[in-house]
C-alpha positions in Angstrom: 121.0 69.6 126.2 119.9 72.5 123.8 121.4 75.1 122.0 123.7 77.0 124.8 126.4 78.2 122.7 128.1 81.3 123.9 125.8 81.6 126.7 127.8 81.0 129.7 124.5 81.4 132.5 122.3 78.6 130.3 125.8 76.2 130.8 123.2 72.7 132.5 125.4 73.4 135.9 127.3 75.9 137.6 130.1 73.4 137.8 130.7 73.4 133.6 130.2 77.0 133.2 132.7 79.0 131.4 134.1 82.1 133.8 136.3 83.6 131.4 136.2 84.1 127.4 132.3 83.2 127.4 131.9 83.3 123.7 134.1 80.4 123.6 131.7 78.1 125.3 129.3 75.9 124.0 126.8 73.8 125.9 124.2 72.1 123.6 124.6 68.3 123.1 125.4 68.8 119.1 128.4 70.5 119.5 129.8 68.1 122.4 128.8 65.0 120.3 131.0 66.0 117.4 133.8 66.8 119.6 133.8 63.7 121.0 133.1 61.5 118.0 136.3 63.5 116.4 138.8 62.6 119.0 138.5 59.1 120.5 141.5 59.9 123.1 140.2 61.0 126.4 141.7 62.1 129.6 140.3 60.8 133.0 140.1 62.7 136.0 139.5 60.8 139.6 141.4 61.3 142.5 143.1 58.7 144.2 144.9 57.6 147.7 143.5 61.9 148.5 144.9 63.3 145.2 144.3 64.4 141.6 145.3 61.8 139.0 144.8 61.7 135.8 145.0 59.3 133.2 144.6 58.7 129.3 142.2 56.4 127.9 140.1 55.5 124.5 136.7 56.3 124.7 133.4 55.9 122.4 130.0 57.7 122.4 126.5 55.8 122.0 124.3 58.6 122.0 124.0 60.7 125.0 126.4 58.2 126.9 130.5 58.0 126.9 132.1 54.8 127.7 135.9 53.7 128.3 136.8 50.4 129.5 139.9 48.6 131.1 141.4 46.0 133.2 139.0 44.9 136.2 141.6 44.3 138.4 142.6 48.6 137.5 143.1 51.4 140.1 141.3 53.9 138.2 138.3 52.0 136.8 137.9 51.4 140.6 138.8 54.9 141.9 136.4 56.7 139.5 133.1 54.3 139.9 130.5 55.9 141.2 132.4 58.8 142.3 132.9 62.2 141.3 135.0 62.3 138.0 136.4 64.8 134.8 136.5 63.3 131.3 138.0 65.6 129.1 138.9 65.4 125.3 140.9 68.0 123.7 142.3 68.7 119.5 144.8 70.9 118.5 143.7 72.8 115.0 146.0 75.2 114.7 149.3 77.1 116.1 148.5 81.1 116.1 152.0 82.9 115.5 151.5 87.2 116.8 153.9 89.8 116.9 154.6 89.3 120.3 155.2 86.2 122.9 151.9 87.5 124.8 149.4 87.3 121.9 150.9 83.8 120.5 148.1 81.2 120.8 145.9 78.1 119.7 143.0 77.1 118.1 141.4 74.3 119.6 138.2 72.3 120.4 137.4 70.6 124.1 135.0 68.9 125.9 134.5 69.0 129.5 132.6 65.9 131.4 131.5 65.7 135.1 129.9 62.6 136.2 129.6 59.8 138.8 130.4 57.3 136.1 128.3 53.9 136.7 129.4 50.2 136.1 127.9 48.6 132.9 126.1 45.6 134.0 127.6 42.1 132.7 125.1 41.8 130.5 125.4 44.8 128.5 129.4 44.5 128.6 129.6 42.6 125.6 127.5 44.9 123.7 129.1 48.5 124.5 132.3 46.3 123.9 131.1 45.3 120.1 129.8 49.1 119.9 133.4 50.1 121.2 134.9 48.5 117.8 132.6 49.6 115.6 132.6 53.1 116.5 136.9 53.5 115.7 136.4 51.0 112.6 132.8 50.5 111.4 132.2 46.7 109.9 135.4 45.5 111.6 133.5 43.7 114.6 131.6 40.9 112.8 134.8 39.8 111.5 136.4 39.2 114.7 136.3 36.1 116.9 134.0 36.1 119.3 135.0 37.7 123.2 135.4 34.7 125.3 133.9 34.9 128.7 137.2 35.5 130.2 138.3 38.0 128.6 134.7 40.1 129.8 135.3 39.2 133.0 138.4 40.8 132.7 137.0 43.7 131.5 135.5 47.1 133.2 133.3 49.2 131.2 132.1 52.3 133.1 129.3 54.9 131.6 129.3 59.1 131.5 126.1 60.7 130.7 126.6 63.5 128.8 124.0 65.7 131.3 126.7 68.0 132.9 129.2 68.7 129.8 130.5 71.6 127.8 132.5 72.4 125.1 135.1 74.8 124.5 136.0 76.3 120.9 139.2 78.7 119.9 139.2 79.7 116.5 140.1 82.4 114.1 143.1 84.6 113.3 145.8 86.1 115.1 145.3 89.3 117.6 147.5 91.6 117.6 147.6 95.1 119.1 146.9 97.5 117.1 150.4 99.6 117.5 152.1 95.7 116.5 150.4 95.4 113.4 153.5 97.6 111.5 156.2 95.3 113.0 158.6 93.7 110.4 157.5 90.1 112.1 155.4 87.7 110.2 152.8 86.5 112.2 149.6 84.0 111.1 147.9 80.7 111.5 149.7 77.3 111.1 147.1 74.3 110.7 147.4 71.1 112.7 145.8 67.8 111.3 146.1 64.2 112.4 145.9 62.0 109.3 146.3 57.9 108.9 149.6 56.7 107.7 150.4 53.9 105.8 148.7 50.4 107.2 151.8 47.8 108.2 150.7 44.4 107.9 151.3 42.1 111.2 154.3 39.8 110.5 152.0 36.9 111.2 149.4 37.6 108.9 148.3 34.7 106.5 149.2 34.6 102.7 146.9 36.6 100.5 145.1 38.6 103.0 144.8 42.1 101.5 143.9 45.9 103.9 140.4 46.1 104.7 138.8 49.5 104.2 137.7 50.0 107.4 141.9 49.9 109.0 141.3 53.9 108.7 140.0 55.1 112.2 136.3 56.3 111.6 137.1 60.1 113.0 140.1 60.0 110.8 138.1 58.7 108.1 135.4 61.9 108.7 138.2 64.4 108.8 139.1 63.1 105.1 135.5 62.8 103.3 135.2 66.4 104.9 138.1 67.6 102.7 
């Protein structure tokens, strides 16, 4: 994926390209990437029993591959292998406030996904599992028991390449029309963040056992170093 941004005819497929508000559009792999990595909480799109369903799930990024994973035994794990699916992640950054209901509006970041997600073999399910945990907390996975066979047998992981994606960026101040601007309404931007609160300790925790760093999600943890 190269640098597509704000060209809606280079989007990689007809399918992802952008037929309104083209400068909004991004298709190069960068700008997907850091959406993704800055919002583990996806949406899935398959349809099911003939229609649209849609359904929330965690996700992680290994490069130019997205993973989720869930129970074996799941509908939608099932529905959407190896069949035509949407993965979409979206952030609120801010609420825009106009002088009129019309011109009131977001900004925002989104990715767009369309793929015919494939099974991960079982023997790389342990592996995108371990990369699963160290992608939300980085150092937490060599400190955990080890997955018993069970529990990956259990387990579906399915894989998105990141081949046919997009991106979608609102930003900026309000617009207003030009005969509004002398209304006696305020109007501007309200910021939107998603910070960690305070770690609670599991009741069953033993005696002495302080908060590791790494309780702070990684794209949380990003958002603060960044300021």
């Amino acid at each position: 994926m190269s640098a597509r941004r704000g060209k809606d005819h280079s989007a990689p497929t007809d399918r992802v390209r952008l037929r309104r508000a083209h400068h909004k559009a991004a298709y190069d792999f960068e700008t997907v990437a850091a959406i993704l990595d800055a919002q583990p909480l996806a949406h899935l799109g398959v349809v099911m029993d003939g229609w649209p369903a849609v359904f929330p799930t965690m996700h992680w990024r290994e490069g130019r591959h997205v993973y989720i994973h869930g129970s074996r035994a799941g509908r939608k794990l099932k529905a959407a292998a190896g069949n035509p699916c949407c993965l979409t992640v979206s952030i609120l950054d801010a609420w825009k406030l106009a002088r009129s209901a019309f011109h009131h509006s977001v900004n925002f970041r989104s990715a767009m996904i369309y793929a015919r997600p494939r099974i991960v073999p079982e023997d790389e399910k342990e592996a995108r599992l371990v990369a699963m945990i160290e992608s939300y907390f980085p150092g937490r996975a060599e400190l955990l028991r080890p997955m018993t066979e069970k529990e990956l047998a259990a387990t579906t992981v399915l894989e998105f390449s990141l081949d046919e994606a997009s991106a979608k960026i609102g930003s900026g101040p309000v617009s207003d029309d030009e005969e509004d601007l002398s209304l006696p309404i305020w109007a501007g931007v309200v910021p939107v963040r998603t910070i960690a609160g305070e770690p609670e300790p599991d009741a069953h925790n033993l005696p002495g056992l302080g908060i590791p760093d790494h309780v702070v999600p990684a794209h949380l943890r990003r958002r603060m170093e960044a300021g």
